[in-house]
C-alpha positions, -999 to 999 in steps of 0.1 A, spaced: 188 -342 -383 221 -353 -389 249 -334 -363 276 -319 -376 312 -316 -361 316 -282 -342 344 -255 -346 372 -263 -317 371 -230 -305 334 -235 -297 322 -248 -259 339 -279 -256 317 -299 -227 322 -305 -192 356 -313 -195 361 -280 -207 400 -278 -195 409 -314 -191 440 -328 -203 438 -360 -215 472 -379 -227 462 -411 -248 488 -436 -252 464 -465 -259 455 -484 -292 434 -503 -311 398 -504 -296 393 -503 -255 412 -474 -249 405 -448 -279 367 -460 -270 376 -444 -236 394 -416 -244 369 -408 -270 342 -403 -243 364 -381 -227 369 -360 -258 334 -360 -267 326 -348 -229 355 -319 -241 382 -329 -229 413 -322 -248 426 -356 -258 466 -356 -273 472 -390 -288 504 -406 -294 511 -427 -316 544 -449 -331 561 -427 -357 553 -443 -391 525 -466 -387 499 -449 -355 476 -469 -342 472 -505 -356 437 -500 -367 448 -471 -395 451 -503 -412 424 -526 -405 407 -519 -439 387 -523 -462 362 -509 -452 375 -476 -454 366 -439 -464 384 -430 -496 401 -400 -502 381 -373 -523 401 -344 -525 419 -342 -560 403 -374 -563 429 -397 -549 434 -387 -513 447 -406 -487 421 -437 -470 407 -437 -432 398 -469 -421 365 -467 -410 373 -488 -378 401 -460 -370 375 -437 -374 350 -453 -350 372 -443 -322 392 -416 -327 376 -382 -331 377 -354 -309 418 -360 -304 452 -343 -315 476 -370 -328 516 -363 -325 541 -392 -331 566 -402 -303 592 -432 -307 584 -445 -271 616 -466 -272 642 -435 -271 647 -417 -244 640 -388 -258 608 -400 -263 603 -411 -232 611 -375 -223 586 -364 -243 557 -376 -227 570 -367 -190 573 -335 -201 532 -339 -215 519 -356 -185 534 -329 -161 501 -307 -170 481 -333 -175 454 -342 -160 446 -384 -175 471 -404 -188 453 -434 -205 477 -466 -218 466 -502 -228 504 -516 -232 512 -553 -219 515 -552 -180 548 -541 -172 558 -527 -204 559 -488 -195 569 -495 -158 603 -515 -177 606 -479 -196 602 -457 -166 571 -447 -174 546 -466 -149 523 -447 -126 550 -444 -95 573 -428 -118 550 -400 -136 537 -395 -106 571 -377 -99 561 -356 -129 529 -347 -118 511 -358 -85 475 -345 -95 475 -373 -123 449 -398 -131 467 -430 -143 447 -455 -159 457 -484 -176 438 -513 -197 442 -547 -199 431 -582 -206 430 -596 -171 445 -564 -149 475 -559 -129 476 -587 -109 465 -626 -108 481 -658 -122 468 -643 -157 478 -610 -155 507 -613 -184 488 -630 -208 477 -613 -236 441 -610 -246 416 -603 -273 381 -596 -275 371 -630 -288 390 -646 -256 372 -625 -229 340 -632 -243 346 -668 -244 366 -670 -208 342 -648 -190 315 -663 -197 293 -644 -227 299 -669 -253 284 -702 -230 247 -677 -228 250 -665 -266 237 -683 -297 211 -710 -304 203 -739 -281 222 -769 -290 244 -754 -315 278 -738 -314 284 -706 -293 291 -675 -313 306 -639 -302 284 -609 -299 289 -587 -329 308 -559 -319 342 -564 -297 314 -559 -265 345 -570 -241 365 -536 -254 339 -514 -252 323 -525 -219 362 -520 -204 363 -489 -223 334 -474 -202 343 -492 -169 375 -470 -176 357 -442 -185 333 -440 -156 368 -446 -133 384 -413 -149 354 -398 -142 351 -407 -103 390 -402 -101 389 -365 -115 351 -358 -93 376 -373 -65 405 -351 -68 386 -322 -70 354 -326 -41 382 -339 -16 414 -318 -28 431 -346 -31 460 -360 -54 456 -382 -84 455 -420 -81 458 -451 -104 433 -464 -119 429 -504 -134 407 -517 -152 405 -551 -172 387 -569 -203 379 -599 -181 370 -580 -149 344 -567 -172 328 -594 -186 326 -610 -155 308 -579 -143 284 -577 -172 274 -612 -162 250 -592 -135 215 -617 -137 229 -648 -152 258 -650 -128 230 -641 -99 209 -669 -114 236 -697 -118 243 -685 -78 204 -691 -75 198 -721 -90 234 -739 -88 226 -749 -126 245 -727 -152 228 -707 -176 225 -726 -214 222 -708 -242 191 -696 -254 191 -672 -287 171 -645 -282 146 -662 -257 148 -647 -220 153 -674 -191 126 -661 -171 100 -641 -196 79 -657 -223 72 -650 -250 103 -624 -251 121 -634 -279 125 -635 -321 102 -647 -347 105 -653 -383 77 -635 -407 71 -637 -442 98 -614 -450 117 -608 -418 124 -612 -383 98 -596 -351 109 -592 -317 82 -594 -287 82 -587 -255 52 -601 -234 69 -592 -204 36 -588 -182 4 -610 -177 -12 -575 -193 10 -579 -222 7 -614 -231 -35 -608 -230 -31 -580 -251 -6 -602 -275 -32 -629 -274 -57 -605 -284 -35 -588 -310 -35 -618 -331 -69 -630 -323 -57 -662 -302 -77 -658 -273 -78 -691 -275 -41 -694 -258 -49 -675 -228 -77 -704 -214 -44 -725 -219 -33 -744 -186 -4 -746 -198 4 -708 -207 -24 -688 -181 8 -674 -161 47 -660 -172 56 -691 -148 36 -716 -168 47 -702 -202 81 -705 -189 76 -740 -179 60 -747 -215 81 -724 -239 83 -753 -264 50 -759 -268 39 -717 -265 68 -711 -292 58 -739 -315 21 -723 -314 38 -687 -321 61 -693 -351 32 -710 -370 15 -681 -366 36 -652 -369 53 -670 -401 23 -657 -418 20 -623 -414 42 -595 -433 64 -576 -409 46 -543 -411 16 -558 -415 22 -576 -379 40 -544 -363 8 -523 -367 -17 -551 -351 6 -552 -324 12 -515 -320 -24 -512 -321 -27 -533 -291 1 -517 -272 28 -547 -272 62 -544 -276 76 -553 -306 102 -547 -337 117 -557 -363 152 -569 -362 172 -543 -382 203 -541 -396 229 -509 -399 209 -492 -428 173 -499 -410 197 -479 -377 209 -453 -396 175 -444 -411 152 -444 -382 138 -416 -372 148 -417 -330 185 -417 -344 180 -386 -365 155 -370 -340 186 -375 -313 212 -370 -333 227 -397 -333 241 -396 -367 270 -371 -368 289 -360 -403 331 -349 -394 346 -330 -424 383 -347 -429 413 -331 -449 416 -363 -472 386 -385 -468 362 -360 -479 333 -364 -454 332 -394 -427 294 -407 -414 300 -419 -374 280 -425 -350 269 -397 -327 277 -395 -290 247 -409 -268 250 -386 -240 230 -353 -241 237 -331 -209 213 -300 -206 239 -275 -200 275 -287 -214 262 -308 -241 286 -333 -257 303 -321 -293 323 -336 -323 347 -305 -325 378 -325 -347 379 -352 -372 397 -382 -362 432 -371 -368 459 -378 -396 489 -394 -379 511 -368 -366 489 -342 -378 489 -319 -343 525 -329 -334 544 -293 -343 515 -278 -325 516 -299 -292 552 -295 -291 548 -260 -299 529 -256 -268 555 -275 -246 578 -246 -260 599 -259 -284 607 -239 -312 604 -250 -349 640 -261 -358 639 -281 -324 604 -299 -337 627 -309 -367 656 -319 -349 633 -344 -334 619 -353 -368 651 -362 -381 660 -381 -348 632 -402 -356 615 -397 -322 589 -382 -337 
């Protein structure tokens, strides 16, 4: 069943009452604060009067407006990581901007910010000095290398911390040129380093009484982190790791095959396993093998065991091969791509498909929110917002009447 978006008043989550003030862009931060908002918190974005965030214009692709026929576009990457948030404008660069958002971090709870190192604490804005405003606050800022080190002012992009920490030597084919994962994996992993920090920092504050604190967290930290087994086994061995496409360094067979019409993954990851994959395709034959009896020997062999498995699984049909092997109980799938995803049954059965009504892109398909607590489950409550559209109503609750709101309009601060 597809989920759809929630009313705002409704239950938020277990952050239910948590202020969240979002002054990051682009990708690792609104992936962040997103998980905050989907957990209910109550995220206020700001963004630069005029253009927003950069990625309101990373299109095509993008949702097209359906209301009257002609409304306005959403770039679909915007919309990845932006619902569940309240966007007002502020002109960061005036002081009365700068004002602004002192004055929204005093009840705050989070401030998030992915600026260059040094930029906010240059406008007065760092964590010592809203920490005046508001000594309960979590500060939390994102960055390509973090605060500190001989790289700490360089800037950084996805494609650079996969490459400098150490992803791009393990991914792609043996022998031929690395290649990036998919999706900007160094982002999002920070994203939910950051995430999981908020989340300690607030638990924190609240078991121990204590005060806010400041939180950092980096791009390249991150990858170096998600290392985890390779980084272990180049410590291990001394050697490091090569890249392998989809093979594993220490299970075979655990890795893709071409069929007929498409590609299989298996996953012989246990002496019971591989017998049952012999079995499966009626090669018992490979299991009197010397040279692939144990994982250790089949390791020691993988050319030979995966020259002997691509002539054979080349001639089956995928689901022809996915039911013998199902039938013997051996892991293994087809390699799908986003319209296989979005039409599997496990994503509808856990939601993981949600709909968002939006005032000029008609409706917008996203992906749903992957973690399901039993008693404050997550929601998708608002539609990632126009630009500016909850700026009279933020300011409204900071007190300021309506011809002040315009006064600020037509100061261009907001």
């Amino acid at each position: 069943m597809v989920g759809e978006a929630r009313d705002p008043d409704d239950s938020a989550g277990p952050l239910d009452g948590v202020t969240v003030v979002d002054a990051s862009q682009v990708l690792v931060g609104p992936f962040c604060t997103m998980q905050l908002g989907d957990l209910g918190a109550d995220v206020i974005k700001i963004e630069r009067p005029g253009t927003g965030d950069q990625t309101r214009g990373w299109y095509p692709p993008q949702f097209e407006g359906e209301m009257d026929g002609d409304g306005d576009a959403v770039s679909a990457y915007y919309a990845s990581v932006n619902r569940n948030k309240r966007s007002i404008t502020l002109n960061l660069k005036t002081d009365e901007g700068r004002d602004l958002l002192r004055e929204l971090v005093r009840d705050a709870d989070v401030f998030v910010e992915n600026f260059r190192v040094g930029t906010l604490e240059e406008w007065g804005l760092g964590y010592e000095d809203l920490r005046e405003e508001n000594d309960d606050l979590i500060y939390c800022s994102l960055s390509g290398y973090g605060e500190w080190g001989p790289y700490a002012e360089k800037p950084a992009y996805d494609l650079i911390m996969q490459a400098e920490g150490g992803l791009m030597s393990i991914t792609g084919e043996e022998g031929r040129e690395p290649v990036r994962v998919g999706v900007a994996i160094a982002d999002i992993g920070a994203g939910m380093y950051a995430t999981q920090a908020i989340l300690a920092a607030l638990f924190h504050r609240e078991l121990q009484d204590a005060g806010g604190q400041k939180i950092d967290v980096s791009l390249f930290d991150g990858q170096v982190a998600w290392m985890s087994y390779m980084a272990t086994n180049y410590f291990a061995s001394g050697e490091p790791p090569e890249r392998m496409g989809s093979k594993h360094p220490t299970i075979a067979p655990y890795q893709a095959f071409p069929t007929q019409n498409s590609y299989v993954v298996v996953a012989a990851a246990s002496e019971k396993l591989w017998e049952n994959f012999c079995r499966a395709l009626e090669r018992e034959d490979l299991l009197e093998d010397d040279r692939f009896r144990t994982n250790a020997d089949r390791v020691e062999h993988r050319s030979d065991l995966e020259a002997e498995l691509r002539s054979e699984l080349v001639e089956y049909q995928i689901d022809d091969l996915l039911d013998r092997l199902e039938e013997y109980d051996v892991p293994a799938r087809k390699v799908h791509d986003m319209e296989d995803v979005f039409e599997h049954p496990q994503v509808e059965a856990r939601g993981m498909h949600s709909r968002i009504d939006h005032p000029t892109a008609g409706t917008i398909d996203v992906p749903g929110s992957p973690m399901h607590l039993s008693q404050t489950p997550t929601t998708i409550r608002r539609h990632p917002p126009t630009l500016g559209e909850h700026s009279a109503d933020v300011l409204a609750e900071l007190g300021y009447s309506d011809r002040e709101i315009e006064k600020l309009k037509d100061a261009d601060v907001i």
